[in-house]
C-alpha positions as CSV (number, residue, x, y, z in Angstrom):
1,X,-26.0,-11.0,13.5
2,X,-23.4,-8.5,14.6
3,X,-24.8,-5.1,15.2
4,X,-21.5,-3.6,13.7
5,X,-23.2,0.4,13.5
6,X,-23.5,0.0,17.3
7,X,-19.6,0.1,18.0
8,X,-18.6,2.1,15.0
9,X,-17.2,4.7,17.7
10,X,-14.7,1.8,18.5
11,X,-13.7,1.2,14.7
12,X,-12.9,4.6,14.4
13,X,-11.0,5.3,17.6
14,X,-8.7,1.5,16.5
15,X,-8.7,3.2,12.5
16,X,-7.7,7.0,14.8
17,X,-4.9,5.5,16.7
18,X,-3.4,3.6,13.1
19,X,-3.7,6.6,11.0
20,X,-1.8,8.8,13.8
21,X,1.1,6.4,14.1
22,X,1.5,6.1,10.4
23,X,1.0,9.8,9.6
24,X,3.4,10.7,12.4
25,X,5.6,8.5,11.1
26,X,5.4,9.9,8.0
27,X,6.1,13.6,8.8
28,X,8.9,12.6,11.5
29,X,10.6,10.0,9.3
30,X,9.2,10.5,5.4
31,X,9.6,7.7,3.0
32,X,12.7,6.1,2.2
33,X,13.0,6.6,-1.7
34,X,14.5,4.4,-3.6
35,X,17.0,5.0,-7.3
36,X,13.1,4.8,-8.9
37,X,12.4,8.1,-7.0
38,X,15.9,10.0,-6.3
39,X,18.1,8.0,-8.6
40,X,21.2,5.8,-8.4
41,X,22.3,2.7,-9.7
42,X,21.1,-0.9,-8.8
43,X,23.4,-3.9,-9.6
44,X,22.8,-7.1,-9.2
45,X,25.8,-9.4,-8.6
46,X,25.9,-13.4,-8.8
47,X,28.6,-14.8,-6.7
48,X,30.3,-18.2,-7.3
49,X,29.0,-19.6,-3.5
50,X,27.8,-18.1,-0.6
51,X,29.2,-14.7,0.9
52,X,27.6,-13.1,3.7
53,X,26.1,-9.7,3.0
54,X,28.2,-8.0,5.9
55,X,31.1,-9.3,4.4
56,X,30.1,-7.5,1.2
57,X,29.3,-4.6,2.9
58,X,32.4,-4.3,5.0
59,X,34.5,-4.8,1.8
60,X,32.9,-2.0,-0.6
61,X,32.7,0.2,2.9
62,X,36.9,-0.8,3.0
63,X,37.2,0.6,-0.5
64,X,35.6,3.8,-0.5
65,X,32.1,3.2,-1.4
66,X,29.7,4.6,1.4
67,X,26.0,4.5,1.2
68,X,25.7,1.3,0.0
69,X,22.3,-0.9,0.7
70,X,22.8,-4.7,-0.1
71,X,20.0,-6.8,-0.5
72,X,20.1,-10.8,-0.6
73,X,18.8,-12.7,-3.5
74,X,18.0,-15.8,-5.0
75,X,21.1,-18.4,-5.9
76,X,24.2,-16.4,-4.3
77,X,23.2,-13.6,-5.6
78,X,22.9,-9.7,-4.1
79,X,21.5,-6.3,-5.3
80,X,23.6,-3.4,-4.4
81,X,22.0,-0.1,-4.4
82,X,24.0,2.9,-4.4
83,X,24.0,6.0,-5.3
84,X,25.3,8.0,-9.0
85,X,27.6,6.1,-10.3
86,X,30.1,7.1,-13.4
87,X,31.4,4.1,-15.4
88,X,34.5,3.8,-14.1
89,X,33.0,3.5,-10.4
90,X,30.9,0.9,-11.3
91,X,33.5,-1.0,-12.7
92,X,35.5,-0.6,-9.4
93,X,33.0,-2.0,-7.8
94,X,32.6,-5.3,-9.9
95,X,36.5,-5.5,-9.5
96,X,36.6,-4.9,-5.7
97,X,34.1,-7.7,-5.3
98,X,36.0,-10.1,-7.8
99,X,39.3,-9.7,-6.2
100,X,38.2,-10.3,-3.0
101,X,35.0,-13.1,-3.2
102,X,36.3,-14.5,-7.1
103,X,34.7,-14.2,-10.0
104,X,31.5,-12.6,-9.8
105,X,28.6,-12.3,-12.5
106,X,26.7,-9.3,-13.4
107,X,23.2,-10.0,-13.9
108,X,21.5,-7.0,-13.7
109,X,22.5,-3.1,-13.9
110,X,20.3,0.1,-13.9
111,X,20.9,3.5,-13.6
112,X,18.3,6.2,-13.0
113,X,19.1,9.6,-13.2
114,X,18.3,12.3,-10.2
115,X,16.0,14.6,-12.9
116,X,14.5,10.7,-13.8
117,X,13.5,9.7,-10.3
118,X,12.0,13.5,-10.1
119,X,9.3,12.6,-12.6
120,X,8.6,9.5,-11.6
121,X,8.3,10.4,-8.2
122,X,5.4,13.1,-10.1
123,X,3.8,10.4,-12.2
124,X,2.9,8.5,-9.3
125,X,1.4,11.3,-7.1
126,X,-1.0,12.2,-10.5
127,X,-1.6,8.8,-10.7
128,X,-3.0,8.4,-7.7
129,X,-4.8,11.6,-7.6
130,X,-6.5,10.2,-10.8
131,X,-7.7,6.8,-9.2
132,X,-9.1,8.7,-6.5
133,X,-11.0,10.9,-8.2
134,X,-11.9,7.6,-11.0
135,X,-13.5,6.3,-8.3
136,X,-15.6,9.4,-6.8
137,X,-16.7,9.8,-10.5
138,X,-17.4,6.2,-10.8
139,X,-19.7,5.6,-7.6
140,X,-21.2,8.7,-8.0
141,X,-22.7,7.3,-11.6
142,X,-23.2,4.0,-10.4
143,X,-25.2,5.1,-7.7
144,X,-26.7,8.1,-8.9
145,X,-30.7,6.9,-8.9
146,X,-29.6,6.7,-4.7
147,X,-31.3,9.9,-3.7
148,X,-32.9,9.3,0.0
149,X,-31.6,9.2,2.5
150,X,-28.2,9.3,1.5
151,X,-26.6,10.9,-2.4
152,X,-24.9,9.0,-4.4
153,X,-21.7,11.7,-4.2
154,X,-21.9,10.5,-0.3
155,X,-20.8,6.9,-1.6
156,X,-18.2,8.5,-3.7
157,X,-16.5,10.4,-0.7
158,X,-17.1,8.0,2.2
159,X,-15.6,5.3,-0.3
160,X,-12.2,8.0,-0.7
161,X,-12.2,8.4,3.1
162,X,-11.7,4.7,3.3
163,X,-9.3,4.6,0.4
164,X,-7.1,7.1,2.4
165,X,-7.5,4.9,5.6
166,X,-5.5,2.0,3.6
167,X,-3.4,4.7,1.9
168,X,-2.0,6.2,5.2
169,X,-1.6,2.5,7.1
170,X,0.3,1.1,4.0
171,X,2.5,4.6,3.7
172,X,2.8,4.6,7.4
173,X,3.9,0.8,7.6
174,X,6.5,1.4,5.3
175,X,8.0,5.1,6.8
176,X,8.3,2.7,10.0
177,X,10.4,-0.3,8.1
178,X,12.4,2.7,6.2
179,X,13.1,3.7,9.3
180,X,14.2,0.7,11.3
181,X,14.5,-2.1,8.2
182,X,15.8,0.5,5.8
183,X,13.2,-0.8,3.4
184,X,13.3,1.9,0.2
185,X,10.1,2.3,-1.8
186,X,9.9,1.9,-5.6
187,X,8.1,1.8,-8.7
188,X,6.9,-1.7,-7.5
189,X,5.2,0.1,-4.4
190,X,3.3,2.5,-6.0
191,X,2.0,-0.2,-8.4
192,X,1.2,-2.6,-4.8
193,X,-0.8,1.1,-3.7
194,X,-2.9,1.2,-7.0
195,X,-3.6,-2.5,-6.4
196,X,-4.6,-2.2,-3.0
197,X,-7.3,1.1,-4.1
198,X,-9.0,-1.2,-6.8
199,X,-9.4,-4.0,-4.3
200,X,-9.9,-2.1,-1.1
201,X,-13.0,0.0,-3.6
202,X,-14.5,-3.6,-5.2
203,X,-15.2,-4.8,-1.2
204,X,-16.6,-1.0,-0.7
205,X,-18.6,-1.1,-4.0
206,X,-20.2,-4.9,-2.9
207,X,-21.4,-3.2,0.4
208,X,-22.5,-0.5,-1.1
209,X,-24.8,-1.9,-3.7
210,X,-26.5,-4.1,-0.9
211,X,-27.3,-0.7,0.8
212,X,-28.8,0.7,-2.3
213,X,-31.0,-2.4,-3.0
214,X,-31.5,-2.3,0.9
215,X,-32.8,1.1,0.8
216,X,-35.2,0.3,-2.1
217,X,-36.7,-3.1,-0.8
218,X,-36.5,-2.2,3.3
219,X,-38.2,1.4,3.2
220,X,-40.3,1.2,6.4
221,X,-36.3,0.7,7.8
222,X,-33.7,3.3,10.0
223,X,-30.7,3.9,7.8
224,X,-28.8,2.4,10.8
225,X,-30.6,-1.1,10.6
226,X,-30.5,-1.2,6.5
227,X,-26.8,-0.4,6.4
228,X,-26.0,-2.8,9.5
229,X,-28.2,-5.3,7.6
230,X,-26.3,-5.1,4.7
231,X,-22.7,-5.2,6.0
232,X,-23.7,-8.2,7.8
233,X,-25.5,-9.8,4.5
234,X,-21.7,-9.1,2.3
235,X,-19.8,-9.9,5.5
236,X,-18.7,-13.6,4.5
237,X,-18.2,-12.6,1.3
238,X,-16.1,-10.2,1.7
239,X,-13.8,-11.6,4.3
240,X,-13.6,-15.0,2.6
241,X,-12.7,-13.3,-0.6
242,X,-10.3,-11.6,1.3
243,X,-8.6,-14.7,3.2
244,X,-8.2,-16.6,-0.4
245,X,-5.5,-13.7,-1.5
246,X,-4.5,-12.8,2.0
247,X,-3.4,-16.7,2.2
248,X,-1.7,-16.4,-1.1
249,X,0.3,-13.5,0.0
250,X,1.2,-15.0,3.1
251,X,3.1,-17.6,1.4
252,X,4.8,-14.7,-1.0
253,X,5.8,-13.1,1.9
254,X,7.1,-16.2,3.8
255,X,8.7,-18.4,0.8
256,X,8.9,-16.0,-2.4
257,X,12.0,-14.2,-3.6
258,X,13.2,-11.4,-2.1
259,X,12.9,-9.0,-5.2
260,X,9.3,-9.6,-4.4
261,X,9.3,-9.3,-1.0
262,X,8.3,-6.1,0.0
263,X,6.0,-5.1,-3.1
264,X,3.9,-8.3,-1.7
265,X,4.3,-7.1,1.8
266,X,2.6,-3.9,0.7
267,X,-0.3,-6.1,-1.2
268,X,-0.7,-7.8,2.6
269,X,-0.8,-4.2,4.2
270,X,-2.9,-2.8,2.4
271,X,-5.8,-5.6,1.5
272,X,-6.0,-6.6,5.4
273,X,-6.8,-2.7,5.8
274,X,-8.7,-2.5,2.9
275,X,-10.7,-5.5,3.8
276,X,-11.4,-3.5,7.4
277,X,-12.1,-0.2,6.3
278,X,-15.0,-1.9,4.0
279,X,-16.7,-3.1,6.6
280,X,-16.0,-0.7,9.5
281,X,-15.2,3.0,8.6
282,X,-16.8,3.2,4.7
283,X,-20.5,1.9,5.8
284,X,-20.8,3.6,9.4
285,X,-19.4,6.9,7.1
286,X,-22.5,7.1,6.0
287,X,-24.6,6.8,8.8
288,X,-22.5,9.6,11.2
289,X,-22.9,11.8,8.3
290,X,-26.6,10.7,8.1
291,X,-27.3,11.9,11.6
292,X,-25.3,14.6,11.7
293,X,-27.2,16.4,8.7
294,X,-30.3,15.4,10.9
295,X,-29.2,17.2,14.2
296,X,-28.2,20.3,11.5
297,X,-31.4,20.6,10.3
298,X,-33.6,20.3,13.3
């Protein structure tokens, strides 16, 4: 059995070191936004063979279009972001690329305005406010007959403390590719980051509920050896739940499309955290906090 409580201090100095490079990132860099959150135009162009995407970029560069991110796709085909575009641009665009690689097909074109982006960049910050606070509402119900030696609202927050542990490592995992990969966030990510809190709270809420029949059944018990106990007793459960959708993933990541790409990169991110904070920061929460109101009291 592996006495997990005994090393939390390690868990939470690896989790420490994670969350400052991802939350520095994040105020040094930011987030690359995306047309969803700034707005723009997205155009996705099907070419008649092959054409490299430096070629592309050196051609629309040639003829005045600047700021232009090109992303590969499936069957010769490429998605052009770019900024505002008025009709007339846009049709430059298709032309410039027709003239110079032949006849081209338009498969996809949307344009997002900048006041647009504004309130979708709002809808997903209330959005997640709402989960988190969902989920403080919902543990504290659930485990609200959980009175000694830990509250039920104690679940509730130690289960947000680990939700924000996955929330910084996938924000600060992607800061780090905007800066460096140019990878822009979208729609798609904020829908990857509301996946990864329901998951990442379904492996809390299993540990959790074997603690709370632990603490029933195993009075005569420290805290520290019922919650160790039961991590231990929801370990290979969790972790082989885990692996079946972190294998899945994998193979997204390595063979899907590229449209895909990066919201399943975010899934990855964020599960692999989520499946670590569930075990090692949202269970020895409980027990610092534990002794801590103990030496406060004494």
């Amino acid at each position: 059995m592996f006495n997990i409580i005994k090393y939390y201090k390690f868990w939470f100095i690896v989790s420490g070191i994670l969350l400052i490079a991802g939350i520095a990132s994040l105020v040094v860099f930011g987030l690359k936004l995306g047309i969803d959150f700034k707005g723009g135009t997205l155009t996705q162009i099907q070419f008649s063979k092959s054409v490299p995407v430096a070629d592309i970029q050196k051609v629309l560069a040639d003829n005045g279009f600047g700021d232009v991110q090109i992303q590969p796709s499936d069957n010769n085909s490429v998605i052009i972001r770019t900024g505002p575009q008025e009709k007339n641009q846009h049709d430059k665009l298709i032309k410039t690329l027709s003239d110079k690689f032949g006849a081209v097909t338009e498969q996809q074109f949307t344009s997002i305005g900048p006041v647009i982006g504004k309130e979708l960049r709002s809808q997903a910050f209330v959005q997640l406010i709402l989960v988190s606070l969902g989920i403080i509402l919902y543990i504290a119900y659930a485990f609200r007959k959980v009175s000694k030696p830990v509250s039920s609202w104690r679940f509730g927050i130690a289960a947000i403390v680990a939700l924000l542990h996955d929330l910084f490592i996938v924000l600060g995992t992607f800061s780090m590719l905007g800066r460096f990969a140019g990878v822009e966030i979208d729609s798609l990510f904020v829908t990857a980051m509301l996946t990864v809190l329901g998951f990442s709270v379904h492996d809390t809420i299993v540990v959790f509920d074997r603690i709370r029949e632990n603490l029933r059944i195993r009075a005569g018990q420290s805290l520290s050896e019922i919650i160790n106990n039961s991590i231990n007793q929801t370990l290979v459960r969790s972790i082989n739940t885990s692996l079946t959708v972190i294998f899945v993933l994998l193979a997204l990541v390595l063979f899907g499309g590229q449209t895909i790409h990066y919201f399943v990169l975010a899934l990855l991110v964020g599960i692999v955290a989520g499946t670590y904070s569930s075990i090692f920061i949202a269970s020895p929460i409980l027990i610092v906090w534990h002794n801590w109101e103990t030496r406060r009291n004494r």
